[in-house]
C-alpha positions in Angstrom: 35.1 -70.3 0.9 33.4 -71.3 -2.1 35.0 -74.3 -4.0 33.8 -75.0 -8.1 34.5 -78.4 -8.9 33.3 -79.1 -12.5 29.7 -78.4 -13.0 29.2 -78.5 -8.7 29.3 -75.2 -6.8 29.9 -75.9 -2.7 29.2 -73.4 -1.0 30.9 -73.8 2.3 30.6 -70.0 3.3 26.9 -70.6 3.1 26.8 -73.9 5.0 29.1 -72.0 7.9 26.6 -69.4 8.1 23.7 -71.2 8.4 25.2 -73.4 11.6 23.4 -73.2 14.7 24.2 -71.1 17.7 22.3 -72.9 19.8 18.6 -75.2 20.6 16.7 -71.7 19.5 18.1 -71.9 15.9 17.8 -75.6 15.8 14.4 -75.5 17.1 14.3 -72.7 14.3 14.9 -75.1 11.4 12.9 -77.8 12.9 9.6 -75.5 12.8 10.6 -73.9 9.3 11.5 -77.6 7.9 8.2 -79.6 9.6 6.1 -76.1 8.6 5.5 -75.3 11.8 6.4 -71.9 11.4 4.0 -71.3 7.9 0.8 -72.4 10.5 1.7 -70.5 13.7 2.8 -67.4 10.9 -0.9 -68.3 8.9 -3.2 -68.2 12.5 -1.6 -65.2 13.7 -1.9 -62.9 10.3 -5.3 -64.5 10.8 -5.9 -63.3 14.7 -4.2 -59.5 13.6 -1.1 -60.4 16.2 2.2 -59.2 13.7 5.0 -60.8 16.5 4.2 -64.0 17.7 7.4 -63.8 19.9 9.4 -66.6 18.0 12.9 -64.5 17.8 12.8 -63.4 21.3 12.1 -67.0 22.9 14.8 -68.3 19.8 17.0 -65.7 21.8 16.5 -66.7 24.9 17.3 -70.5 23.9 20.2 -69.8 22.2 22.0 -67.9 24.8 20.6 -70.6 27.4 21.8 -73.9 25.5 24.6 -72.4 23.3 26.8 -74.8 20.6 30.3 -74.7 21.6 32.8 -73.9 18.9 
């Protein structure tokens, strides 16, 4: 749902789809926010390695330590 208010646009729909599923996503936003993720990302475009593995093990973690509803 997205809600105008005046000049301010909430965007609900957004906020909903960007909830966790579980630790993997959190740990997710964690590495993006701290920029983690841009260092690990820089040294491996730097080593030639294109996967570094981070969706498989955010997979993993998410379907072992998922959010409840």
């Amino acid at each position: 749902m997205v809600v105008l208010r005046g000049d301010h646009l909430l965007k609900s729909n957004l906020m909903e789809k960007n909830k966790s599923k579980g630790l993997g996503d959190t740990v997710e936003k964690i590495t993006k926010a701290t920029g983690i993720k841009s260092i690990v990302d820089a040294v491996n475009k730097a080593r030639g390695v294109k996967d570094c593995g981070c969706n498989k093990r955010k997979g993993i973690l998410n379907r072992a330590f998922p959010y409840k509803k």
